[in-house]
C-alpha positions as CSV (number, residue, x, y, z in Angstrom):
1,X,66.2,78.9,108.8
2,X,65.0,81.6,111.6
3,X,67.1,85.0,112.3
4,X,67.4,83.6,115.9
5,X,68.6,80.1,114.9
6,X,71.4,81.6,112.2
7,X,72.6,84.5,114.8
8,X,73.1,81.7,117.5
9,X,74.9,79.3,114.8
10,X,77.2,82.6,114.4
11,X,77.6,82.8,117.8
12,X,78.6,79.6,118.3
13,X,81.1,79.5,114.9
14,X,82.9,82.6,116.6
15,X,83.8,80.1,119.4
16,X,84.9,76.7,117.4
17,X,81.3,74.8,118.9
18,X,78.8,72.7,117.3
19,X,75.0,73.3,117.7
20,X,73.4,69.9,118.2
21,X,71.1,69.0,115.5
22,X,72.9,71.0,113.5
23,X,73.5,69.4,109.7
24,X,75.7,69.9,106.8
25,X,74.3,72.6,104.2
26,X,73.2,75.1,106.8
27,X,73.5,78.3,105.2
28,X,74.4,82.0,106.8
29,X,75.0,85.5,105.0
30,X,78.1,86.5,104.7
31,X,78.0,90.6,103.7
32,X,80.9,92.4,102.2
33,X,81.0,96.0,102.3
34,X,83.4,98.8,100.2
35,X,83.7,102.2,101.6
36,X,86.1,104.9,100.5
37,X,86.1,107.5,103.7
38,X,87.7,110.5,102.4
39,X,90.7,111.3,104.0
40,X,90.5,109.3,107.4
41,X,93.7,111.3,108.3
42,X,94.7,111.4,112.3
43,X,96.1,114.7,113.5
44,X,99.9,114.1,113.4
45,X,102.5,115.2,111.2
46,X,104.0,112.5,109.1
47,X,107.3,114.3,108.1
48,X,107.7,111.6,104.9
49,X,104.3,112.7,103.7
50,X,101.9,115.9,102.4
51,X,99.3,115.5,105.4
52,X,99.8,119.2,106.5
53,X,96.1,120.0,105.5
54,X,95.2,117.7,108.7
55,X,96.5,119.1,111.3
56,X,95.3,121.9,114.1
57,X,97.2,124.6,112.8
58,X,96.3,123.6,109.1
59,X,93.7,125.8,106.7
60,X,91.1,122.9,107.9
61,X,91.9,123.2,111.5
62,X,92.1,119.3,111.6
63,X,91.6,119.0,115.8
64,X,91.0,115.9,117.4
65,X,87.5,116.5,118.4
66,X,87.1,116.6,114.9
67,X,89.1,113.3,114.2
68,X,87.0,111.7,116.8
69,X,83.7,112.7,115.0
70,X,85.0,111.1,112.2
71,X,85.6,107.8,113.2
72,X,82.6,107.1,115.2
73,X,80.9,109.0,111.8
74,X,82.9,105.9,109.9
75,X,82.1,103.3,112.6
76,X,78.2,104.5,112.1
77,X,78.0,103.7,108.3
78,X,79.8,100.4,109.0
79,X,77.0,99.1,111.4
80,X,74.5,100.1,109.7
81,X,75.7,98.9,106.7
82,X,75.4,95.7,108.0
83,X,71.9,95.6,107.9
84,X,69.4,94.4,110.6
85,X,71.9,91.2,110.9
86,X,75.3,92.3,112.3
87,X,78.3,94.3,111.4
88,X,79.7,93.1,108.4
89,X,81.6,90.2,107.9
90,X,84.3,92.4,105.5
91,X,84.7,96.0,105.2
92,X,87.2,97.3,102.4
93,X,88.5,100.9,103.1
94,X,90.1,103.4,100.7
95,X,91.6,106.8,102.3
96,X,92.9,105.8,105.6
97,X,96.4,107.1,106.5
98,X,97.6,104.6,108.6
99,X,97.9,102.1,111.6
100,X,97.3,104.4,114.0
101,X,93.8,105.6,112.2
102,X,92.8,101.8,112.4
103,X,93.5,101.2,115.6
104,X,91.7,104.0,117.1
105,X,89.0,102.9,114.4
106,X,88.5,99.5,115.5
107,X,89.4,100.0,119.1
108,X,88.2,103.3,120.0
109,X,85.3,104.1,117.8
110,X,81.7,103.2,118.0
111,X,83.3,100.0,116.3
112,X,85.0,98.6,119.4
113,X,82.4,96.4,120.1
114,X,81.9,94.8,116.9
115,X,85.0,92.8,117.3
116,X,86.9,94.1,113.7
117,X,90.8,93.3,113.0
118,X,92.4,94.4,110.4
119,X,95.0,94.4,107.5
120,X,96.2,97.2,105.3
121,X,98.8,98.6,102.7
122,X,101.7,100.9,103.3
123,X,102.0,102.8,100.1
124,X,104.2,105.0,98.4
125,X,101.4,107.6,98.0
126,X,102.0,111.3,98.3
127,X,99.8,112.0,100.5
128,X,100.2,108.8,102.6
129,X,96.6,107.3,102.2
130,X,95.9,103.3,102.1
131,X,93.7,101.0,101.8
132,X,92.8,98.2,104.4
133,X,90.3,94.9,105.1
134,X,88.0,95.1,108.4
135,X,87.2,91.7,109.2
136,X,85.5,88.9,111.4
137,X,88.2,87.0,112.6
138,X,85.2,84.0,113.0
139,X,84.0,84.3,109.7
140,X,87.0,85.3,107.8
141,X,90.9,84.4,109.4
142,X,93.5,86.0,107.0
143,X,96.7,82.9,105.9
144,X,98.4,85.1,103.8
145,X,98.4,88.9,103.0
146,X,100.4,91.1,100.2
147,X,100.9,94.9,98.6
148,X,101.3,94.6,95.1
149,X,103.3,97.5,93.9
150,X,101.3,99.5,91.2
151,X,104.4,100.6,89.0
152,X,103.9,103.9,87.2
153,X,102.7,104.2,83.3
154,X,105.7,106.2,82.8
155,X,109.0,107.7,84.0
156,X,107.8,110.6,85.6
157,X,104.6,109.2,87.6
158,X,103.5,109.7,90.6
159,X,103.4,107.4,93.1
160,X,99.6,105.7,94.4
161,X,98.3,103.2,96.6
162,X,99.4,99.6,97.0
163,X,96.7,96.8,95.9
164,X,96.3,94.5,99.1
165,X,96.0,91.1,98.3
166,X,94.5,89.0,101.8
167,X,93.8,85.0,101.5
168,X,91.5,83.9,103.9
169,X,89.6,80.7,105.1
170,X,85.8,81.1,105.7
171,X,84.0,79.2,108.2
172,X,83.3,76.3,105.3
173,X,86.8,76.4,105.5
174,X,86.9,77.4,101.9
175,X,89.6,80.0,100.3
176,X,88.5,83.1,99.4
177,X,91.1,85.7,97.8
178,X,90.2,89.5,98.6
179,X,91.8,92.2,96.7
180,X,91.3,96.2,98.1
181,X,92.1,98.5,95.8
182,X,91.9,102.4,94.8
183,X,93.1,103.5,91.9
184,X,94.7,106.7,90.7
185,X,92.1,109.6,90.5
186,X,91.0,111.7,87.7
187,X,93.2,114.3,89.1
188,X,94.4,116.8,85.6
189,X,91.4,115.1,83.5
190,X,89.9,111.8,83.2
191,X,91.9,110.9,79.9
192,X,95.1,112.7,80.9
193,X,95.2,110.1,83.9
194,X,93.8,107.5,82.6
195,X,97.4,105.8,81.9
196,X,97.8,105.5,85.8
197,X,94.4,104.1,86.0
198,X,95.1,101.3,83.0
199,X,98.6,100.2,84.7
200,X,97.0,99.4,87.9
201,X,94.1,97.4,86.5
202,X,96.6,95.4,84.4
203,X,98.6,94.9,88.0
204,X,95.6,93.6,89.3
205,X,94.9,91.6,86.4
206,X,98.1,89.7,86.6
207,X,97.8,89.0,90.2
208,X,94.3,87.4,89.3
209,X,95.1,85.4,86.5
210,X,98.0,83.9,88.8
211,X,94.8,82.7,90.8
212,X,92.8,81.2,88.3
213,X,96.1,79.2,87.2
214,X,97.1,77.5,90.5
215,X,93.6,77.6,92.6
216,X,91.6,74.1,92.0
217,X,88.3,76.2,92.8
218,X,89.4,80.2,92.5
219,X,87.4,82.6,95.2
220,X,88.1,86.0,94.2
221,X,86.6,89.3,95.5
222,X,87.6,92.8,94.4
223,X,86.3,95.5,96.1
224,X,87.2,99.3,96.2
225,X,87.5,103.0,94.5
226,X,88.6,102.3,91.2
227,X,88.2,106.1,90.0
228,X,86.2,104.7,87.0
229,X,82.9,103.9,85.5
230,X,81.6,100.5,84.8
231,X,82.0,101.2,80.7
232,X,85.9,102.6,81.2
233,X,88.4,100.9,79.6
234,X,90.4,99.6,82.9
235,X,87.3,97.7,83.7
236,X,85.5,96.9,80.8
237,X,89.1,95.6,78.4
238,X,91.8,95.0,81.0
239,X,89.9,93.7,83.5
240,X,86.9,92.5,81.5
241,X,84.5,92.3,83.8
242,X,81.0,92.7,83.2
243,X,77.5,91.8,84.8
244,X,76.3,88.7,83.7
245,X,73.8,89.3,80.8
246,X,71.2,86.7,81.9
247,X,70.6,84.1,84.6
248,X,70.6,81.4,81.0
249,X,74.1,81.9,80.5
250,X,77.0,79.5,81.4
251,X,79.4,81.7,83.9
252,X,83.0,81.1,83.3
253,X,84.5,80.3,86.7
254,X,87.7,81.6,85.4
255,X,86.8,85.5,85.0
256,X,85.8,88.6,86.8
257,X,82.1,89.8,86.7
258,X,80.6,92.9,87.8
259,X,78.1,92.9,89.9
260,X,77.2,96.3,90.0
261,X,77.6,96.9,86.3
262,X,74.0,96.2,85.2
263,X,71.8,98.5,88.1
264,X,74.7,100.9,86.9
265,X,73.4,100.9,83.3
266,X,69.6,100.5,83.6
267,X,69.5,102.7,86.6
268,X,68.6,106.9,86.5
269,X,71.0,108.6,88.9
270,X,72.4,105.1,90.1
271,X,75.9,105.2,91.7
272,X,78.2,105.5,94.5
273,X,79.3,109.3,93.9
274,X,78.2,112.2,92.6
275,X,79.8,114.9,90.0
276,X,78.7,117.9,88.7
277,X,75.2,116.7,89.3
278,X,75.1,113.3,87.9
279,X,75.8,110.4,89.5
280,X,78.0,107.5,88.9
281,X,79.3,104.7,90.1
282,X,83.5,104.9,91.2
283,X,83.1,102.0,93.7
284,X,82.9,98.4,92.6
285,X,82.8,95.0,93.4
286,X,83.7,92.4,91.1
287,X,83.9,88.3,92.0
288,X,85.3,85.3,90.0
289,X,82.7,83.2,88.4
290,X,82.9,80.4,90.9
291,X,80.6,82.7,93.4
292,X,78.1,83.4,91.0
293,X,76.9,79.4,90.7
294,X,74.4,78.6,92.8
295,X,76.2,75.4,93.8
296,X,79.0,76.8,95.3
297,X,79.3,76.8,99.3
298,X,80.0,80.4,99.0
299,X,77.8,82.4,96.4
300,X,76.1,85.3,95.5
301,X,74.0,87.2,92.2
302,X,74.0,91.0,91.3
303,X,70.6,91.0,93.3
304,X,72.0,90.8,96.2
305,X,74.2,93.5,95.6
306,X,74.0,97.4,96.1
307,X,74.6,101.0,96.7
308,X,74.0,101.8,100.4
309,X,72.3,104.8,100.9
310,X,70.5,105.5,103.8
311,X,68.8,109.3,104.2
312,X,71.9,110.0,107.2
313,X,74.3,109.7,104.3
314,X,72.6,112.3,102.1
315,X,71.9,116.0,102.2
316,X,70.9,118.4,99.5
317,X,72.5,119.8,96.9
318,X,71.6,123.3,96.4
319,X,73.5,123.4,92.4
320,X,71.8,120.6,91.1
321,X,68.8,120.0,92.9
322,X,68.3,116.1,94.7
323,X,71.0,114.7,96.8
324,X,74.3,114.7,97.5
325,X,77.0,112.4,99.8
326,X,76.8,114.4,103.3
327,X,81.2,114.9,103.5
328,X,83.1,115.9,106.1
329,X,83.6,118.8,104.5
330,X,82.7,121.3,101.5
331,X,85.2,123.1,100.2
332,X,87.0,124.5,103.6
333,X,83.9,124.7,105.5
334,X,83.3,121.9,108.1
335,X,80.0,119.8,108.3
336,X,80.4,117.3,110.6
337,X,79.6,114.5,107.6
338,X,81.1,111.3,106.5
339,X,82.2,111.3,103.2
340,X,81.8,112.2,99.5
341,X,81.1,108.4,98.5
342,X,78.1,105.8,99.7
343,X,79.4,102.4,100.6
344,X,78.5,99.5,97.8
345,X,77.4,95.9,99.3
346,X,77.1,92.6,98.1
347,X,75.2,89.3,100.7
348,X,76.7,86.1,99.7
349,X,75.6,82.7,101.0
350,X,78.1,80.4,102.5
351,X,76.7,76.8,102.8
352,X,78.7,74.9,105.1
């Protein structure tokens, strides 16, 4: 089918017509995209939370010419991470502080054209960061949408972000369950806070496994910052989710598998972030088995999915020689950049 015929077809689905001539099985790409922006804070004071660094009179001198830059800087990666299609159908954030960020986001950034609404947490986190779901409201209209409550690995933990849980109906009008997430970081050592880590992947577990129990035909998408490599226990023994070994094998529709896992493995200085000079891969995206057969009206294969990482993302890095993730800032000095992560993407094909 030609660009020009599928981008009319969308335009027309975004207004509840029919294209003449138009026939069951058409097809259109559906992308999904996971970015974690690093600290998308506004310039307010939250008196219930430790945003102080972001503000005018802070050590960073957080103004709001500096917010702004950010924003459009976000709204930037977004479209471009759409491709040479359109913005993306669904955009997982990790590090925004709130509704105000998201409404200036989608409203007031170089993304108020492209249409996005939105859902997100409200989290017990320190700091007051969330997570949220940009979306197409004519490809993807949200039924029903939760916070699952990560409780802590012990008595004296601290608190982190919410999971958000958003069911949606897709233009087939299939289901398709979305889970944001961003998991406790590596803050005081990877094994020390690991604990935190292993309690939030077994909240998301549960909340899955509910889904393969009651859903005829389970959808699920997980996308995020799960502060953890594809071989970590969190992913690989309480989520069990790993890339399919071959196309030969029978996928279980009732499991997660990582889409990312294998180019994460096979690849040299493949991943979403960088540390200490080598890079890894803290951003995933995992779906149920359903959406990896072929068959399915909505479907996709670890081909089709990715790191994003376009040269504006990328600068040098003068301690370890190649590349780095151009971030709003290094240390305390400002750079006018976008973030310390890239965005991950996955296509999928809805047949409808």
């Amino acid at each position: 089918m030609g660009r020009v015929y599928l981008l009319l077809l969308w335009w027309l689905a975004g207004r509840n017509l029919m294209l003449y001539g138009a026939e069951a099985g058409d097809t259109l790409l559906f992308r999904v995209v996971s970015y974690n922006t690093e600290n998308l804070f506004d310039c307010r004071d939250d008196s219930l939370k430790a945003d102080e660094e972001f503000l005018p009179d802070a050590v960073r001198h957080w103004t709001p010419t500096k917010y702004r830059k950010k924003l459009d800087a976000i709204g930037r990666v977004v479209v471009a991470a759409g491709g040479d299609r359109m913005p993306p159908a669904l955009v997982a954030l990790c590090e925004v502080e709130n509704d105000s960020v998201l409404t200036d986001l989608t409203r007031r950034s170089l993304l108020r054209e492209a249409g996005y609404r939105y859902v997100m947490t409200h989290s017990p986190d320190v700091r007051g960061i969330d997570v949220a779901l940009l979306y197409q409201r004519h490809l993807f209209k949200p039924v029903a949408c939760q916070s699952l409550l990560v409780a802590g690995a012990s008595r004296n933990h601290r608190p982190t972000r919410d999971i958000l849980h958003v069911s949606g109906r897709l233009l087939n009008s299939d289901t398709l369950d979305v889970f944001v997430v961003h998991f406790p970081s590596r803050s005081g050592g990877a094994k020390q806070s690991e604990p935190r880590r292993l309690a939030a992947a077994r909240r998301l577990r549960r909340a899955t496994d509910s889904l393969f129990l009651i859903r005829r035909h389970p959808q699920i998408l997980v996308l995020g910052d799960f502060n953890d490599y594809p071989r970590n226990a969190s992913i690989r023994q309480v989520l069990q989710a790993e890339a399919p070994s071959s196309a030969d094998d029978i996928i279980e529709p009732h499991r997660l598998y990582h889409l990312l896992a294998d180019k994460a493995a096979t690849r040299k200085g493949y991943g979403s972030y960088k540390y200490q000079g080598a890079w890894g891969l803290l951003d995933h995206i995992l779906v149920s088995g359903t959406l990896l057969q072929p068959s399915s009206t909505l479907h996709t294969a670890p081909s089709m999915a990715d790191v994003f990482a376009p040269s504006f993302l990328l600068t040098d890095d003068p301690k370890y020689g190649g590349v780095q993730p151009l971030r709003s800032y290094v240390g305390m000095k400002y750079q006018e950049g976008y973030s310390d992560h890239l965005p991950v993407f996955a296509d999928f094909i809805i047949i409808y």
